[in-house]
C-alpha positions, 0 to 999 in steps of 0.5 A: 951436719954442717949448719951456717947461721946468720943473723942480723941482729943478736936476738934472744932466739938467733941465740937460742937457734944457735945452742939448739943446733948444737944441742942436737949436735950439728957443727954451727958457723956463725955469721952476722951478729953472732960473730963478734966484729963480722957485718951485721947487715942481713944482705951481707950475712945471709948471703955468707951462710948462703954461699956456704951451702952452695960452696959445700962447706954448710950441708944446710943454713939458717938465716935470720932477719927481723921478719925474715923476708930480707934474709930469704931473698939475699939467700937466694940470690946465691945460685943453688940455693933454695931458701924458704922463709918458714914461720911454723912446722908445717911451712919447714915440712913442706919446704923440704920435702917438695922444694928441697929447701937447703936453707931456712929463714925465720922471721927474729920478730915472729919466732919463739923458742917453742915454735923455732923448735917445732919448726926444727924438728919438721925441717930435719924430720923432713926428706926431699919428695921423690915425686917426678913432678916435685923433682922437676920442679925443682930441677927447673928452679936449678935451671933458673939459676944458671946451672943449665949443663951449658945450654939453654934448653928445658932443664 
């Protein structure tokens, strides 16, 4: 899988996200801090890993800031991302499976190696819910984002 990584900092565990991702063999663009000479700036970075996933060129991102909120609202000011700040496993299960979440954001501050792990393993353990409600939940939040076939009725 194509995974964007941004980071605004170059924290010991953006560092670990990054080898962990390639340790279970995703191909990882970097972003932020974690490219050398690139913007640092969270609004700047998130939002490149996040135009990845929306471009097709990432088929996921992780985004990183000191407590995650800044990532996880720039991510989603890219249409057609759903971005979801998760700090546990169960957080990262959820949002996969009824948001279809297509982007992670981690919080540099709350995140430990073990704990990035567990929530790595239930973010890909998890499959988008094929629940009619949760499918047109998510329908709706893509009709938010402008994607409305050319109209401006019910998604």
């Amino acid at each position: 899988m194509r995974i964007s990584v941004s980071s605004d900092m170059d924290e010991p565990v953006a560092r670990i996200l990054v080898g962990e991702l390639r340790r279970r063999g995703h191909e990882v663009r970097a972003y932020g801090a974690l490219e050398s000479g690139a913007d640092p700036q969270w609004a700047v970075c998130s939002e490149a890993a996040a135009r990845d996933v929306a471009a097709g060129a990432a088929d996921q991102a992780v985004v990183c800031c000191w407590t995650g909120t800044g990532a996880s609202i720039a991510a989603n000011k890219v249409p057609g991302v759903r971005a979801a700040l998760c700090t546990d496993a169960y957080t990262a299960e959820g949002a996969r499976r009824w948001n279809d979440a297509n982007v992670l954001a981690l919080s540099l501050r709350l995140t430990s190696e073990a704990v990035l792990k567990e929530i790595l393993d239930a973010w890909f353990a998890a499959r988008p819910s094929e629940d009619t409600e949760d499918r047109q939940n998510v329908a709706h939040v893509t009709w938010l984002d402008g994607d409305r076939d050319g109209d401006r009725g019910t998604p």
